[in-house]
C-alpha positions as CSV (number, residue, x, y, z in Angstrom):
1,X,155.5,226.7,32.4
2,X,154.8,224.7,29.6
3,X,153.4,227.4,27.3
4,X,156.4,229.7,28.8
5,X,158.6,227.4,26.9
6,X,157.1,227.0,24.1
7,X,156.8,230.7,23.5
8,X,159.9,231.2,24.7
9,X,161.5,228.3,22.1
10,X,159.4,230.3,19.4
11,X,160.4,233.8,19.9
12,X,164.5,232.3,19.9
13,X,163.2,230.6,16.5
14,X,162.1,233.6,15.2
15,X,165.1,235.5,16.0
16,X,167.1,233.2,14.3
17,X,165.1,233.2,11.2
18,X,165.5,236.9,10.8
19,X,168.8,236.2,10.3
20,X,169.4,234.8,7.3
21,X,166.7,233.5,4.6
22,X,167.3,229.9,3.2
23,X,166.4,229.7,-0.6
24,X,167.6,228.0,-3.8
25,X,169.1,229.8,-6.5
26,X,167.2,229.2,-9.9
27,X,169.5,227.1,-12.3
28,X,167.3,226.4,-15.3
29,X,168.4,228.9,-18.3
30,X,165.8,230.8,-21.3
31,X,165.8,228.5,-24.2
32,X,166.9,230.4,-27.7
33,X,165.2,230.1,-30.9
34,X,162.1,227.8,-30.2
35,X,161.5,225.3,-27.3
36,X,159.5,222.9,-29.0
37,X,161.6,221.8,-31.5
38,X,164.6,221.3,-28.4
39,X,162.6,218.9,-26.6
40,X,161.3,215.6,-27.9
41,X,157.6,215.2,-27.7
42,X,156.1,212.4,-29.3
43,X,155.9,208.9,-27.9
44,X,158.5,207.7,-30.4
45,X,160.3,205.2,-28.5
46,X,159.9,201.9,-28.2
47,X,156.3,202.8,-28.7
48,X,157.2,202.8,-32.2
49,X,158.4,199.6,-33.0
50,X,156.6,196.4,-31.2
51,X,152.7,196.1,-30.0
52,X,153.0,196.2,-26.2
53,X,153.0,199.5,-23.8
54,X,154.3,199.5,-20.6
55,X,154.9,202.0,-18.5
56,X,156.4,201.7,-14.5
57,X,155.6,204.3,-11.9
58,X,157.9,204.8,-8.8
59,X,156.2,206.1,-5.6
60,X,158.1,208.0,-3.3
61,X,159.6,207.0,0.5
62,X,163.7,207.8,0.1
63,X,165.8,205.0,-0.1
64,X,163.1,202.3,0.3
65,X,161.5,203.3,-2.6
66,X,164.6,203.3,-4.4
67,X,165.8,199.9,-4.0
68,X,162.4,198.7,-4.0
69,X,162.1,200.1,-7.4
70,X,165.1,198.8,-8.1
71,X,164.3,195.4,-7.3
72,X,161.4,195.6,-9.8
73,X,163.9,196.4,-12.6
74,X,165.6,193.8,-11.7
75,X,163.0,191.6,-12.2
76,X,161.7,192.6,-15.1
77,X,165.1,192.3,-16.8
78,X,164.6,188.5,-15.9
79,X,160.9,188.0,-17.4
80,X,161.3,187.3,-20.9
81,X,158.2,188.3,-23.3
82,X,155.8,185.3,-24.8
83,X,156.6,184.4,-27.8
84,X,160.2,186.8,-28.2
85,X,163.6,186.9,-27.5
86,X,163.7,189.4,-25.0
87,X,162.9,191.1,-21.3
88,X,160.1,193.1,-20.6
89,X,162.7,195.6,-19.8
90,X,163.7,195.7,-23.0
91,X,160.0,197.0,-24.0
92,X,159.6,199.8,-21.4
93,X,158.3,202.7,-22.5
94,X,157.9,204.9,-20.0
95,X,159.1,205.3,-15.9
96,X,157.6,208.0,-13.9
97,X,159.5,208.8,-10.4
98,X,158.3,210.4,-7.1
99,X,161.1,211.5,-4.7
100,X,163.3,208.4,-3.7
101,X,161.8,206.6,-6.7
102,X,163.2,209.5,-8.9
103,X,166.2,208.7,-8.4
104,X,165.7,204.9,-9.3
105,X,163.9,206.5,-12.4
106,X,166.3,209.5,-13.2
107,X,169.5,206.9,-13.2
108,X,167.7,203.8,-15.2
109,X,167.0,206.5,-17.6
110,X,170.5,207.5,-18.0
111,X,172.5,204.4,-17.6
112,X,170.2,202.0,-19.0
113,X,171.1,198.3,-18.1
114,X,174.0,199.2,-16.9
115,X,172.5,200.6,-14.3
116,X,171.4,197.5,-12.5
117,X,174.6,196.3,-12.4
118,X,176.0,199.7,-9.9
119,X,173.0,201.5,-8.5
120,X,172.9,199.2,-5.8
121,X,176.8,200.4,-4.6
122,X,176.7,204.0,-6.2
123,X,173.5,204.7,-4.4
124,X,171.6,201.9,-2.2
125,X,174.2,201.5,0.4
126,X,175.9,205.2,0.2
127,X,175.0,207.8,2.8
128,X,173.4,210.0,0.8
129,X,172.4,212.5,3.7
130,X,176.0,213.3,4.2
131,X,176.3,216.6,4.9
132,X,172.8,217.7,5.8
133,X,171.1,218.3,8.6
134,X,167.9,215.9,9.3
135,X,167.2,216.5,13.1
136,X,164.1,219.7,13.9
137,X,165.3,221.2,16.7
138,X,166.2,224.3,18.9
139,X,169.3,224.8,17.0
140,X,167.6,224.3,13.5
141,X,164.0,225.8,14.0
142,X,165.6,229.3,12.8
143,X,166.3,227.5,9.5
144,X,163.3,225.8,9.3
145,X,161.1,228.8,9.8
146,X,163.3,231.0,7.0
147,X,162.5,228.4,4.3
148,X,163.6,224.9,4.9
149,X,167.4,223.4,7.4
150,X,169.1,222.4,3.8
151,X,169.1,224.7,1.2
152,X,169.5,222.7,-2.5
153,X,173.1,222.5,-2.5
154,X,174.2,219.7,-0.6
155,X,171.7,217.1,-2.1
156,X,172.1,218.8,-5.2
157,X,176.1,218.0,-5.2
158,X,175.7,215.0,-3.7
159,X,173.4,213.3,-6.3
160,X,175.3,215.2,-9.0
161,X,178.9,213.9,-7.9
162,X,178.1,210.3,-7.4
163,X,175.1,209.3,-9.9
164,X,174.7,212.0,-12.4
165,X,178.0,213.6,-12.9
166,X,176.6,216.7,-14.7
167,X,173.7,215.3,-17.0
168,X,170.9,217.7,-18.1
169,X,167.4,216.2,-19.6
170,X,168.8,216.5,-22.7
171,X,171.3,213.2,-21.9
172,X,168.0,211.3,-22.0
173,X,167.0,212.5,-25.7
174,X,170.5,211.6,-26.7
175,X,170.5,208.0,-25.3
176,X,166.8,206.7,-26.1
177,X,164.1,205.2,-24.6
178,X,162.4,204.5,-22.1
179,X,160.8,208.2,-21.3
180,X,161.5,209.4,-18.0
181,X,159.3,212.0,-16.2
182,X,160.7,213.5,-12.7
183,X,157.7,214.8,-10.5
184,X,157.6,217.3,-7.5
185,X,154.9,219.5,-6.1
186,X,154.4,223.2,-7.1
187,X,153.8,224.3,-4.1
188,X,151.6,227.9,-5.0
189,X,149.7,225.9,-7.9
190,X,148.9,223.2,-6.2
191,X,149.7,221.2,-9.0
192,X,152.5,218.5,-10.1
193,X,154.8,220.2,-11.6
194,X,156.3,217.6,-14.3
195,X,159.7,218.4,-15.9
196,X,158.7,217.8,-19.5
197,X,157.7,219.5,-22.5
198,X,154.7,221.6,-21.4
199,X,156.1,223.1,-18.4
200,X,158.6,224.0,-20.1
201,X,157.4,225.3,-23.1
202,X,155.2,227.6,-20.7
203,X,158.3,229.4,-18.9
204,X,160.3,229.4,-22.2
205,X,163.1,227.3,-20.6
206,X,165.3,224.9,-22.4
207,X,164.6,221.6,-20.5
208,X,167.7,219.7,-22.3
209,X,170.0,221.9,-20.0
210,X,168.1,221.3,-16.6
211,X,170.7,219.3,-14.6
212,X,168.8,215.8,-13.7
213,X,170.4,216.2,-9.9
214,X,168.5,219.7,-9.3
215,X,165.2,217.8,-10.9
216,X,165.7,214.3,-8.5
217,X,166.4,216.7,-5.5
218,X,163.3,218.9,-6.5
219,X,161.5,215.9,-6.6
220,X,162.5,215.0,-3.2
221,X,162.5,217.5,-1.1
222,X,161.0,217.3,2.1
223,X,159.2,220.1,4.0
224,X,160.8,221.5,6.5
225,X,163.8,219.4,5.7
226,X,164.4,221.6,2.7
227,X,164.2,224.6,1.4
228,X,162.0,224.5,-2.0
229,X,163.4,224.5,-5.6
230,X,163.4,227.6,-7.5
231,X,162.4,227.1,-11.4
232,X,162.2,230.6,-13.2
233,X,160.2,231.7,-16.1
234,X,161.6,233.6,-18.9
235,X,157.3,234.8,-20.2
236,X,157.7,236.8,-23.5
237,X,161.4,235.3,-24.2
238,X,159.5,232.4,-27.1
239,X,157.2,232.5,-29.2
240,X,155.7,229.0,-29.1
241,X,152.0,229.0,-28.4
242,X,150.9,226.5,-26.5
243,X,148.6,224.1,-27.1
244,X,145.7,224.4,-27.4
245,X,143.9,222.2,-24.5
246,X,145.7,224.2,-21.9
247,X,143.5,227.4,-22.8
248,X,140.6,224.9,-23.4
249,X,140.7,222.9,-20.3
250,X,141.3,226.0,-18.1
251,X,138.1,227.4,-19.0
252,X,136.2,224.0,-18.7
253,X,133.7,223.9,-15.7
254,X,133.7,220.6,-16.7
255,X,137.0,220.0,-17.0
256,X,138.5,216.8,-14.5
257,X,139.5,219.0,-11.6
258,X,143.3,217.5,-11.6
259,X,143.3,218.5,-16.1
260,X,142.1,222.0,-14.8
261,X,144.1,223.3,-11.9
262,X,147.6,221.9,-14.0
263,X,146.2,223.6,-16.6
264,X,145.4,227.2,-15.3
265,X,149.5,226.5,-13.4
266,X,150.6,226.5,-17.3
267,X,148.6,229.7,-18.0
268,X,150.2,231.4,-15.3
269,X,153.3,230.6,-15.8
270,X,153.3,231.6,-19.7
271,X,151.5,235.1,-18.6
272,X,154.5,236.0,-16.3
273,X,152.0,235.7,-13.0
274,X,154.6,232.9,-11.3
275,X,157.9,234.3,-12.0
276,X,159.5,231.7,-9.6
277,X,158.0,228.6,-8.9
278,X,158.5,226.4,-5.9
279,X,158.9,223.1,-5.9
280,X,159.0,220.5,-3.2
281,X,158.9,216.9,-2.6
282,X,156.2,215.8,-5.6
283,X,154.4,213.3,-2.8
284,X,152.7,216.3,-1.6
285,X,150.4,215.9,-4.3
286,X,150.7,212.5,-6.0
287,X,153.1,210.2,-4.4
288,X,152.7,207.6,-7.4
289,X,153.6,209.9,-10.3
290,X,150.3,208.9,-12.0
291,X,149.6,213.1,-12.9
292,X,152.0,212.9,-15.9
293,X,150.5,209.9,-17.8
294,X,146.6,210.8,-17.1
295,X,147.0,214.8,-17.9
296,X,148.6,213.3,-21.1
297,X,145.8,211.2,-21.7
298,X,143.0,213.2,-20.5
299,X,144.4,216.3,-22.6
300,X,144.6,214.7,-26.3
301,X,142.3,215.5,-28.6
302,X,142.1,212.5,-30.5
303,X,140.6,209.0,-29.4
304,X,144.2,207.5,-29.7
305,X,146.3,210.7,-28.1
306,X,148.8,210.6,-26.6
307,X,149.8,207.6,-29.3
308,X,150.3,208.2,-33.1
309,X,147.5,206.8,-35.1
310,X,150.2,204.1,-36.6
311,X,150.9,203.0,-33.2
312,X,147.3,203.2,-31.5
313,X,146.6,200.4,-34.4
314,X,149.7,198.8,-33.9
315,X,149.0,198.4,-30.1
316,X,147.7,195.2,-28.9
317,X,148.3,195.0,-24.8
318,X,149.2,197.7,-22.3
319,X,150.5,197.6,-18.6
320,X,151.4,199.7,-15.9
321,X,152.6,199.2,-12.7
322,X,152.3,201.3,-9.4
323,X,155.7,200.3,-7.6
324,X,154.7,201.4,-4.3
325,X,157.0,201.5,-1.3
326,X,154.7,203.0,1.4
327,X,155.5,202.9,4.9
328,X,153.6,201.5,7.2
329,X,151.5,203.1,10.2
330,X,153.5,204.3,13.3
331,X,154.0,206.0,16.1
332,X,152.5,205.7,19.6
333,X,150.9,209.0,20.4
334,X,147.6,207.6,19.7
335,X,147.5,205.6,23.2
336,X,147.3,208.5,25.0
337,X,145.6,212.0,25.1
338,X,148.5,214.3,24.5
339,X,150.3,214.6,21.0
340,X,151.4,214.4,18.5
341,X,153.2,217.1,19.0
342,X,157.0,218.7,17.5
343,X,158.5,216.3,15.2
344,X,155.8,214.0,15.6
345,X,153.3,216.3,14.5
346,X,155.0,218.0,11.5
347,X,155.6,214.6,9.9
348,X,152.1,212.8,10.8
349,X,150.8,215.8,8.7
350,X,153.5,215.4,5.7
351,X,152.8,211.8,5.9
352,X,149.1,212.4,5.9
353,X,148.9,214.5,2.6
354,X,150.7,212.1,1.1
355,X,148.9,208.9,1.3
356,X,145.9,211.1,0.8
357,X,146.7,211.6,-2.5
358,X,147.7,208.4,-3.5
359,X,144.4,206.7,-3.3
360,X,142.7,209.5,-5.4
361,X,145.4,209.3,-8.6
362,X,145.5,205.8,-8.7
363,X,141.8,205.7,-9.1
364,X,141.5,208.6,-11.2
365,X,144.3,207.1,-13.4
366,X,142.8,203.5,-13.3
367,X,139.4,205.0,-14.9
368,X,141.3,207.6,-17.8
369,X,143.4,203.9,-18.5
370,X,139.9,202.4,-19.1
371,X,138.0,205.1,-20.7
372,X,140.8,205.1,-23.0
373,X,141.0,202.0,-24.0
374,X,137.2,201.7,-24.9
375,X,137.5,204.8,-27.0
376,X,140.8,202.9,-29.0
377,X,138.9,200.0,-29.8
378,X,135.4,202.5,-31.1
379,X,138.6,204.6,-33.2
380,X,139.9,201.5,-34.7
381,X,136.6,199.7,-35.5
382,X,135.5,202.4,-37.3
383,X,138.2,202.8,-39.7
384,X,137.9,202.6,-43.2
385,X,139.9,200.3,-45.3
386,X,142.2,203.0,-46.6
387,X,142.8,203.9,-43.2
388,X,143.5,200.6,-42.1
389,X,146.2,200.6,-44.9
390,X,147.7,203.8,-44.5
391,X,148.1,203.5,-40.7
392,X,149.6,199.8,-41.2
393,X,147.6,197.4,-39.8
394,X,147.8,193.5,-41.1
395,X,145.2,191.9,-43.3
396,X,144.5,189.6,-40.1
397,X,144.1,192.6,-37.8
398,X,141.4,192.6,-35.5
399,X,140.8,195.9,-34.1
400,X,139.0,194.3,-30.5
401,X,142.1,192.9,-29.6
402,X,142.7,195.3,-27.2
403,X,143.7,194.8,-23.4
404,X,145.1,197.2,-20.7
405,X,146.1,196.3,-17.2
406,X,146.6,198.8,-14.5
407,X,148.0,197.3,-11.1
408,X,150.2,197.9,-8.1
409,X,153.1,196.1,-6.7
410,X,153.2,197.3,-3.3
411,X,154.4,195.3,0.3
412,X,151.4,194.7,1.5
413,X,150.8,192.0,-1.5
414,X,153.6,189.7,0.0
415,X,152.8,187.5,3.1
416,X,152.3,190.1,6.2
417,X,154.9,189.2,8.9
418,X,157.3,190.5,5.8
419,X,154.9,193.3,4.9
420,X,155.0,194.4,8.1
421,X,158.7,194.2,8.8
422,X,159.5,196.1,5.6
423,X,157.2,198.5,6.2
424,X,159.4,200.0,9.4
425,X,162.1,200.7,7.1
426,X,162.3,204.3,8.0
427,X,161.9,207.1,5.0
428,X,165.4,208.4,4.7
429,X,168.3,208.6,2.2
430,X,171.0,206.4,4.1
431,X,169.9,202.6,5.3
432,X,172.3,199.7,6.4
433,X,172.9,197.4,4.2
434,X,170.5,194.4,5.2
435,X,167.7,196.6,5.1
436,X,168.7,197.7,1.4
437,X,169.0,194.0,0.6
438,X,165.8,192.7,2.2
439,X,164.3,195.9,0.0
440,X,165.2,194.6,-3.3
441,X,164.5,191.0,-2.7
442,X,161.1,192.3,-1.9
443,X,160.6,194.2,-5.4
444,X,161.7,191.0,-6.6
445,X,159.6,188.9,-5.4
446,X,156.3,191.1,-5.5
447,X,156.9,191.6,-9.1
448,X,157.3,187.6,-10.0
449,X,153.6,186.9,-7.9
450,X,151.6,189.9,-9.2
451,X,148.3,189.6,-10.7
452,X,148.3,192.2,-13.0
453,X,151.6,191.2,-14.2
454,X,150.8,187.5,-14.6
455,X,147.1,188.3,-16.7
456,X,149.4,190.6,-19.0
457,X,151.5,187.9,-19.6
458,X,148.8,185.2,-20.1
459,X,147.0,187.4,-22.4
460,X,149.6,187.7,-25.0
């Protein structure tokens, strides 16, 4: 009877999902003229003017990872710098964001300070799963098997009509620093599929039009739940080459596997062999957004790349921070022979790739982050004189003094009866209010008693 069911369930399923196909519409347009020179690609930001880089990455897990991240902010708006008259947040350089910390990341970006002071009520404590359908079942299995329940739209319009009221990428050139990157998972590649300059250089697409709503719901979308995000490429519409470690590092055997398979994705997308790519929730592959800051790394040519040499001698300490708002175990199936099965088992396997991966780019990241900064300090010591000059450093430079921190700030590194509580704060885009609250306060406080954080500091 059981299997009689089950086939029976299936063969209604598949019924249903010959009736109609559930797919996303690309949005993203050709660029005209040349797409390099419509995108900002160095690290001139706040890179540029002081001797500290600091970059924040914001894991993925819906609303708890946004006002988690959010707390965080907060915080570091509080933290003045040694020796200065301002916040760390007033030095970030870069925020990556993964899912439900993209849209932390996404609005920061935008808004700036301002957006501390109404993310909490525009975003934290709305429902922002109105209008979509979040429950597997009978009724939705058709739509689930013809590409995902929720196609793009009502996310999409959702995000667009109460945080982002029709901004594009290029809002973020227009209003400065700190760099934003928005992650998801291209799906046929394999690959993180970050919306910056080289991915879209490789389809000949004009990034500054990209609407940051279809990004942040890319970013965050959920097997199963959704239907992936379509991004087209336009091969043969510009003429920009590109550069030259993506051909390089495509042929490397030798190559780190993660700079190869992202670089053979760009090949293929600039030879016309993925005309649409699909994009889903960018946890799939690295739920801390770590891919975009260690491809840059790992790809430069140059002991100081991604930097300018003026700012690699310029640079004095370094931090970044994991912001990690992972779940914690759960479940019951485990006590007993059967499951998990249904529900159960399609989101035991989501969640398993995911925390898979996240173990693997921190580590990965953590070693490019320290292999770098040995190769700075061999660059600047062996600088000639004129160098020195031309590239600015002070008569008292000293070209050892050199330090970069790599941490996490996760729940597990506050006391555990807390750790545990906030890790049952379900993944999902609408929480009530305490929870929210109970959130930030955490990011809060695991920001003021971190480690990492408090060596930077002492350091300087």
């Amino acid at each position: 009877m059981r299997w009689a069911g089950f086939f029976g369930a299936m063969a209604v399923s598949l019924w249903l999902s010959g009736c109609a196909s559930v797919h996303n519409e690309p949005v993203n347009v050709p660029a005209h003229g040349s797409v390099v020179d419509q995108l900002h690609l160095g690290f001139k930001d706040v890179a540029d003017e002081d001797d500290l880089l600091i970059g924040l990455a914001f894991s993925g897990g819906g609303t708890r990872a946004a006002a988690f991240s959010f707390g965080v902010l907060s915080e570091f708006d509080r933290i003045g710098v040694p020796r200065a008259h301002d916040k760390l947040l007033d030095r970030l350089d870069f925020i990556s964001g993964v899912s439900g910390g993209s849209v932390t990341a996404a609005y920061y970006g935008l808004k700036k300070k301002a957006a501390l002071a109404d993310f909490r009520e525009r975003f934290l404590l709305q429902n922002a799963e109105e209008g979509l359908n979040t429950t597997l079942s009978l009724a939705t299995m058709g739509r689930a098997l013809s590409g995902g329940i929720n196609d793009q739209q009502g996310f999409t319009q959702w995000l667009d009509r109460n945080l982002f009221h029709g901004a594009t990428f290029g809002a973020f050139r227009a209003v400065g620093p700190p760099r934003v990157w928005i992650n998801a998972s291209d799906i046929y590649n394999r690959v993180p599929f970050v919306f910056g300059a080289t991915a879209f250089t490789a389809i000949c697409s004009d990034l500054t039009k990209f609407p940051l709503s279809n990004a942040v719901a890319a970013s965050a979308a959920v097997p199963v739940a959704f239907a992936p995000i379509v991004v087209k490429a336009y091969p043969g519409t510009c003429n920009d080459p590109l550069p030259q470690w993506i051909t390089r590092s495509a042929a490397d055997r030798n190559a780190s596997p993660m700079l190869r398979s992202y670089a053979s994705a760009i090949l293929r997308y600039r030879e016309g062999k993925v005309p649409y790519i699909k994009l889903l929730d960018g946890g799939l592959v690295d739920n801390y957004g770590l891919s975009g800051f260690t491809i840059a790394r790992e790809s430069s040519e140059t002991p100081y790349g991604p930097l300018k040499p003026e700012q690699a001698v310029r640079l004095r300490r370094s931090i970044f921070l994991v912001v990690d708002a992972k779940a914690g175990l759960s479940g019951d199936w485990v006590k007993s022979v059967d499951g998990p099965a249904g529900v159960d088992l399609v989101k035991a396997a989501i969640d398993t790739t995911i925390d898979a991966s996240v173990g693997a780019s921190f580590t990965a990241f953590e070693r490019t982050m320290g292999d770098w900064q040995n190769a700075l300090v061999r660059w600047r010591c062996g600088l000639s004189a004129a160098d020195r000059r031309r590239y600015g450093a002070p008569a008292n430079w000293n070209c050892r003094d050199l330090k970069f921190f790599v941490g996490r700030v996760g729940f597990d590194q506050l006391d555990p009866a807390r750790a545990a509580e906030l890790g049952k704060v379900p993944t999902r885009f609408h929480l009530p209010q305490p929870q929210v609250d109970e959130v930030i306060e955490a990011g809060r406080d695991a920001l003021r008693i971190n480690p990492t954080l408090k060596a930077f500091l002492g350091s300087m």
